[in-house]
C-alpha positions in Angstrom: 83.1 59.0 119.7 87.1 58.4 119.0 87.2 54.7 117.3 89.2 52.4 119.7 92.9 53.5 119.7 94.8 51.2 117.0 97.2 50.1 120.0 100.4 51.0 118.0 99.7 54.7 119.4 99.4 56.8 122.5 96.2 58.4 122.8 95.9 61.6 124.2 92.8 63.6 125.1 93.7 67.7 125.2 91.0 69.3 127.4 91.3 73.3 126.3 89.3 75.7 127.7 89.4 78.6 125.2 86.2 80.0 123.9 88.1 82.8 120.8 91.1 82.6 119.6 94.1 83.4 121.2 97.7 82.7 122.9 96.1 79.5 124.0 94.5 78.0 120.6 97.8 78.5 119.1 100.1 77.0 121.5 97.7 74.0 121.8 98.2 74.0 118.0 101.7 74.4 118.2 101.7 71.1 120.6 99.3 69.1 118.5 101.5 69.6 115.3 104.3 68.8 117.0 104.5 65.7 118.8 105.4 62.7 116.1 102.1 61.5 114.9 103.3 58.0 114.3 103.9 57.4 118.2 100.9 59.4 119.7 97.0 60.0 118.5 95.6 63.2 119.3 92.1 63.9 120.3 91.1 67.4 121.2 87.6 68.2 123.3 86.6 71.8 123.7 84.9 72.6 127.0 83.4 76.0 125.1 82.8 74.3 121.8 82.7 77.7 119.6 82.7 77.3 115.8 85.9 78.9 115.5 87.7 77.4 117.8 86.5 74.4 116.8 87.0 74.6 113.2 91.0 75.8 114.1 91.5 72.8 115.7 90.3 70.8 113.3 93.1 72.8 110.5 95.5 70.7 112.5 94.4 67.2 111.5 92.9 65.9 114.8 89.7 64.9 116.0 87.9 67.6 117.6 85.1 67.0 120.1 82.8 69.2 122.2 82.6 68.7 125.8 80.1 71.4 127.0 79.4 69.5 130.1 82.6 70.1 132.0 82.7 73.9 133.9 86.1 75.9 135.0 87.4 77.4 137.6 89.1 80.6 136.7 91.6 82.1 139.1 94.2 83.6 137.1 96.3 86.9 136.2 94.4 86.8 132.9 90.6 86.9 135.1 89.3 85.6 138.0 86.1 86.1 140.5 86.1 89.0 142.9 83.1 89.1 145.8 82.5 92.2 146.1 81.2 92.6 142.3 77.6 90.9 142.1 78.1 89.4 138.5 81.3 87.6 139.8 79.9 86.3 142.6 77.1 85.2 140.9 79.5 82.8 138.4 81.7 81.8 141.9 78.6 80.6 142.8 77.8 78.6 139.6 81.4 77.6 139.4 81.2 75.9 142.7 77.6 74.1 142.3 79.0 73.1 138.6 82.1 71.4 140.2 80.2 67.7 141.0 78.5 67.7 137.4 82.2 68.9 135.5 83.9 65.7 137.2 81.1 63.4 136.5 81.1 65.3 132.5 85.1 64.9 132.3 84.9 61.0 133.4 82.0 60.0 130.9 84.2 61.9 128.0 87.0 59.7 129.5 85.2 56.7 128.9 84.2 57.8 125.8 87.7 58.5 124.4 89.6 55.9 126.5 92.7 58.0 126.3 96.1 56.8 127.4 96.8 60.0 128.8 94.6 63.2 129.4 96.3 66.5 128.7 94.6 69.6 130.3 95.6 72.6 128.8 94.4 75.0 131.5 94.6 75.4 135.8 91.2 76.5 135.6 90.2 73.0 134.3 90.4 71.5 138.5 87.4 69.5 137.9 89.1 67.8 135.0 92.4 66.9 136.9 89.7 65.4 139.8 87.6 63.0 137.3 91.2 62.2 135.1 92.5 60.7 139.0 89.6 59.6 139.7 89.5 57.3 136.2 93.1 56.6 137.4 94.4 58.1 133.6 97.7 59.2 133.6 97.4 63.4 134.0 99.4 65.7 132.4 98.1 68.9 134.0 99.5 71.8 131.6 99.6 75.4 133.6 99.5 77.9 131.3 98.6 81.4 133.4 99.9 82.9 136.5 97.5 82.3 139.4 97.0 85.0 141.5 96.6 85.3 145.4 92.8 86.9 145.4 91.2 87.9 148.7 92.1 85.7 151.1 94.4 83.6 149.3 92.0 80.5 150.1 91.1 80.3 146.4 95.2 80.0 145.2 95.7 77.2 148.2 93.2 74.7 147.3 94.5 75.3 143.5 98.2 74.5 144.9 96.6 71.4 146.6 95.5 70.2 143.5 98.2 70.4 141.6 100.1 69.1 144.0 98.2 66.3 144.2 96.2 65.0 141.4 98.2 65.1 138.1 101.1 62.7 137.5 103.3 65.6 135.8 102.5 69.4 135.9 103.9 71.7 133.2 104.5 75.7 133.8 105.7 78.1 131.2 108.3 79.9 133.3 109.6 79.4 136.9 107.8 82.4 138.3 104.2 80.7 137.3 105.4 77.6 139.3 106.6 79.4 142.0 103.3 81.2 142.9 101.9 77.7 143.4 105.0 76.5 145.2 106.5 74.3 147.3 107.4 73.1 143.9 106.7 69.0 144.1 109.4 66.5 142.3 106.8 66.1 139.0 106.8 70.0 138.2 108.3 70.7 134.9 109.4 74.5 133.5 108.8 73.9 129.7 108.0 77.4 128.1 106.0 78.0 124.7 107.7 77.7 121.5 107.1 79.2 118.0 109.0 78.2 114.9 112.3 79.9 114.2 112.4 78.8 110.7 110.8 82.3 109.3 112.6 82.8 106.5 113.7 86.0 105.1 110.7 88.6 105.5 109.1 90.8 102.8 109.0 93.7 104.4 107.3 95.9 101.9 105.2 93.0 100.2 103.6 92.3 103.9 103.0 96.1 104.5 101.5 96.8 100.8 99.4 93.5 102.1 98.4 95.1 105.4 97.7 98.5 103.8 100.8 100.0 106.0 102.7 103.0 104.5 106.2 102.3 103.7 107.9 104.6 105.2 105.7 104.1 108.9 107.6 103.0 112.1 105.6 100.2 113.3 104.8 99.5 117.0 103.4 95.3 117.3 101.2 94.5 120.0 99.3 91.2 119.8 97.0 91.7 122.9 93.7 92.9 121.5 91.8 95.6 124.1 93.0 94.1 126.9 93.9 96.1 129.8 95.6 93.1 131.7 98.1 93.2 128.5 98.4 96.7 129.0 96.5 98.2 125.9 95.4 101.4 127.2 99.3 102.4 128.7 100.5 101.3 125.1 98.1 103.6 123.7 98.7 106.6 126.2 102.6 106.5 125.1 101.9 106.7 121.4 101.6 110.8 121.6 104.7 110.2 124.0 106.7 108.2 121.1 105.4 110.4 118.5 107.2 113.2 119.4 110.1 111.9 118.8 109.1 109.3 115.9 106.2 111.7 114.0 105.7 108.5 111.9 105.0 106.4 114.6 102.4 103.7 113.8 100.5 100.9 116.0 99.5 98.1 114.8 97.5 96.1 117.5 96.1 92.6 116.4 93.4 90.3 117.8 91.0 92.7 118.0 87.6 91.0 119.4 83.9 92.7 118.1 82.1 93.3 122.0 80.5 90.2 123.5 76.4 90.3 121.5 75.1 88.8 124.9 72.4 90.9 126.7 74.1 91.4 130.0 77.2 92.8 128.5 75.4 95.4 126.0 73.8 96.4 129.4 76.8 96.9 131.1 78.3 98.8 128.0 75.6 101.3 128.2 75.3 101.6 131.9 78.3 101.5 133.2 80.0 104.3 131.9 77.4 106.4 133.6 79.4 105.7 136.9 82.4 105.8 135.1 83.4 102.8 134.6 84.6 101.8 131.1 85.0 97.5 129.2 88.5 97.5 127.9 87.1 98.3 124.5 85.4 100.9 125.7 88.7 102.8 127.4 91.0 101.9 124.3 88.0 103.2 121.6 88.2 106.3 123.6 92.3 106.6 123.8 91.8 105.9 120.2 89.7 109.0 119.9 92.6 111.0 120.6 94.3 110.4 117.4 97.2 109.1 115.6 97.7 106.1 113.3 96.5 102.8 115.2 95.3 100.2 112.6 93.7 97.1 114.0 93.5 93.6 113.1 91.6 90.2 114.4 93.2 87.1 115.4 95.7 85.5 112.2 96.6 82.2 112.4 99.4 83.0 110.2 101.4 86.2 111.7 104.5 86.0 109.3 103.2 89.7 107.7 102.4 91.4 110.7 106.1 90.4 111.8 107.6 91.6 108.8 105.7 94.6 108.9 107.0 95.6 112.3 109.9 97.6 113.8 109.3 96.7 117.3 106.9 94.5 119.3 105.6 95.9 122.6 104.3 93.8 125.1 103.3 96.7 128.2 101.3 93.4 130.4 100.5 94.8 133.6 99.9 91.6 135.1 102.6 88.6 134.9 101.8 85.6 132.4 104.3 84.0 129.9 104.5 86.3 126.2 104.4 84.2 123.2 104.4 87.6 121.0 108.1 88.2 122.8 109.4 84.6 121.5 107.9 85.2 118.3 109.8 88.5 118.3 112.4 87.2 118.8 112.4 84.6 115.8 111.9 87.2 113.2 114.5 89.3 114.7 112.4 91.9 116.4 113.5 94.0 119.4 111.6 93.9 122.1 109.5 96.5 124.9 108.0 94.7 127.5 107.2 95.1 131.0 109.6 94.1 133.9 107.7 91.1 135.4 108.7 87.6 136.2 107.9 85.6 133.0 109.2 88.1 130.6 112.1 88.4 133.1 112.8 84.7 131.9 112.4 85.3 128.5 114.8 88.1 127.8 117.1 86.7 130.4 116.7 90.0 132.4 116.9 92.7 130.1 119.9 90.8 128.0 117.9 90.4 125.4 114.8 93.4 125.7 114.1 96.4 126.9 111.9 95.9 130.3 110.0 98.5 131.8 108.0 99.3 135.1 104.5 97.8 133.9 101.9 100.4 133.8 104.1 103.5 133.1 103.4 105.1 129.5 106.4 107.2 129.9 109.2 104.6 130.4 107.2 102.5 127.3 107.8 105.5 125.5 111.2 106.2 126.0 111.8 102.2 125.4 110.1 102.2 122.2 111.7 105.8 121.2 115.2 103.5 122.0 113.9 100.6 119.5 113.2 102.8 117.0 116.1 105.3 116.6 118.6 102.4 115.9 120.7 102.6 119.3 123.5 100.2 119.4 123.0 98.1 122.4 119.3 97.4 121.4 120.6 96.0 118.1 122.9 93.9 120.3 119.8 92.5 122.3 118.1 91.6 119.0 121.0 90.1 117.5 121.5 87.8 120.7 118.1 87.0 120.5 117.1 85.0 117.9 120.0 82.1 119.0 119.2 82.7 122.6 115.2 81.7 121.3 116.0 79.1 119.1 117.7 77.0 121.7 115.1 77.4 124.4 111.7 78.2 122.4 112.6 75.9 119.2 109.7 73.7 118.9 112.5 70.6 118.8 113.0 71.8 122.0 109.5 71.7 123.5 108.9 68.6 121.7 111.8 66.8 123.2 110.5 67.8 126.5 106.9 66.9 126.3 107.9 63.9 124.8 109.6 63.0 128.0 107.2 63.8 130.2 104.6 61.8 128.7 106.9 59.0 129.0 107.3 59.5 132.4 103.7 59.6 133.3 103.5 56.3 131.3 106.0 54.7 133.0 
């Protein structure tokens, strides 16, 4: 348990939801670090209390906590629970009977912390933002994913209703996130993620000899695992596609996750394919099979070599969410491939400032990335706009200043 708060301090308790590492770790991290310690006391409680996750919280000088107790509620771009597959109606069904005990979890780890504000860092954390009104805490209720629509559309209206309703201030990462949960309501904010633009000059050849890249390679970034939502598998079907044109085309794809050692999904790894149907891993190992250079690494906290390493960051989602890698990108001076969706509509500021593409089309990636790589004028134009263009809207001063605000809002 937190010791009382000293009173010369806001407290707040951050509520995250993420089980590895990822986008979301970091840009919790990002937050944490952040906000000026001397005016606000940070206490972070992770609802899937994994060692790492726990232990890269901790890096950032907080209190870390494990709050096991409280469930989620995911209906997102990045996964949700369809009916028609037994295994996801199965955790629908849990999700729903789990709802009562999460809100009576969430308000004992209120008491427990007696924060000033609660912070969740997730819309799937609903029963969260119903025991944070319920404890009449000030909510800060922090959207970070894209919700989508589902069957019916029942599942996306009672979300809407909540955030509507129960937090004091709700923050989105771009303006197409808040506007598939519209009407927007007078306390929705648009604050995007931010990185640090302060990267210094990069060692290109130091951070390849580190990475064990040759030289003379034309790297291809993507920081989205095997993750077909990110769009692994059409990054991986343009490579022979790129590679005509660029023989020494190389992809370097990072945040590469070992398969889940649970039972039910070493079941489903052998089984499955039988009826062809393939896990993410499964399809990229085999698009991997085909050959060319792919080299892969896990989650890095610390990204400044695989920046410097790289030519060109590719970000082929086929599903909308907000793309830290494409901010980053742009603060080590990167161009930039990504697919033509809302969010990353926002970030390059329609195509001003990257190369979009139709999501899901290895061809048009190709032909993007063959641009990037052969030194074409109006793509070093884009990259040269974009790190100013990023620093004054993705700076962390910048997100900073606004959560800052917000929080004084909620207070007043």
């Amino acid at each position: 348990m937190p010791p009382p708060s000293d009173g010369a301090r806001t407290r707040i308790l951050f509520v995250t939801h993420s089980m590895v590492l990822g986008g979301a770790p970091r840009s919790l991290d990002l937050l944490v670090r952040g906000l000026d310690h001397d005016r606000f006391e940070c206490v972070i409680a992770c609802i899937h209390p994994t060692p790492e996750v726990m232990e890269f919280h901790l890096r950032s000088g907080v209190q870390v906590i494990a709050a096991p107790g409280i469930g989620e509620f995911p209906h997102t771009t990045g996964g949700w629970l369809r009916f028609w597959n037994p295994r996801h109606l199965i955790a629908l069904t849990r999700s729903i009977l789990r709802y009562r005990s999460s809100v009576a979890a969430t308000l004992r780890l209120i008491e427990e912390v007696r924060p000033d504000i609660v912070h969740l860092n997730s819309v799937i954390l609903a029963a969260a933002a119903e025991a944070s009104r319920r404890s009449r805490t000030p909510l800060v209720w922090h959207i970070r994913e894209s919700v989508v629509r589902g069957h019916l559309g029942l599942r996306r209206r009672w979300l809407r209703r909540k955030v509507q309703t129960l937090p004091d201030a709700a923050i989105f990462l771009s303006q197409d996130d808040m506007d598939r949960l519209g009407p927007r309501s007078p306390n929705w904010h648009v604050v995007p993620n931010w990185t640090p633009f302060d990267v210094g000059n990069p060692d290109r050849d130091g951070a390849r000899q580190r990475l064990a890249i040759p030289q003379e390679a034309r790297v291809i970034l993507f920081m989205g695992g095997y993750n077909r939502m990110k769009g692994t598998d059409v990054l991986l079907r343009a490579m022979p596609l790129v590679r005509r044109d660029v023989p020494e085309a190389t992809c370097l794809i990072v945040a590469v996750e070992p398969p889940s050692p649970r039972a039910a999904a070493r079941v489903a790894r052998a089984v499955l394919p039988f009826f062809g149907i393939r896990s993410d891993i499964q399809e990229c190992e085999r698009l991997l099979s085909a050959g060319g250079p792919v080299i892969t690494l896990p989650f890095l906290s610390d990204t400044s070599d695989i920046f410097a390493a790289a030519d060109v960051l590719a970000f082929p989602a086929r599903e909308p969410h907000f793309a830290r890698p494409v901010v980053e990108a742009f603060a080590h001076h990167l161009p930039v491939v990504a697919s033509d969706l809302g969010p990353m509509r926002e970030i390059t500021e329609e195509g001003v400032l990257g190369i979009l593409v139709t999501p899901g089309r290895p061809d048009e990636l190709a032909d993007g990335l063959i641009r990037a790589l052969s030194g074409d004028e109006s793509v070093a134009a884009m990259t040269e706009q974009a790190f100013p263009a990023g620093l004054r809207r993705f700076s962390p001063e910048a997100g900073r200043v606004a959560i800052e605000r917000i929080y004084a809002e909620v207070l007043a």
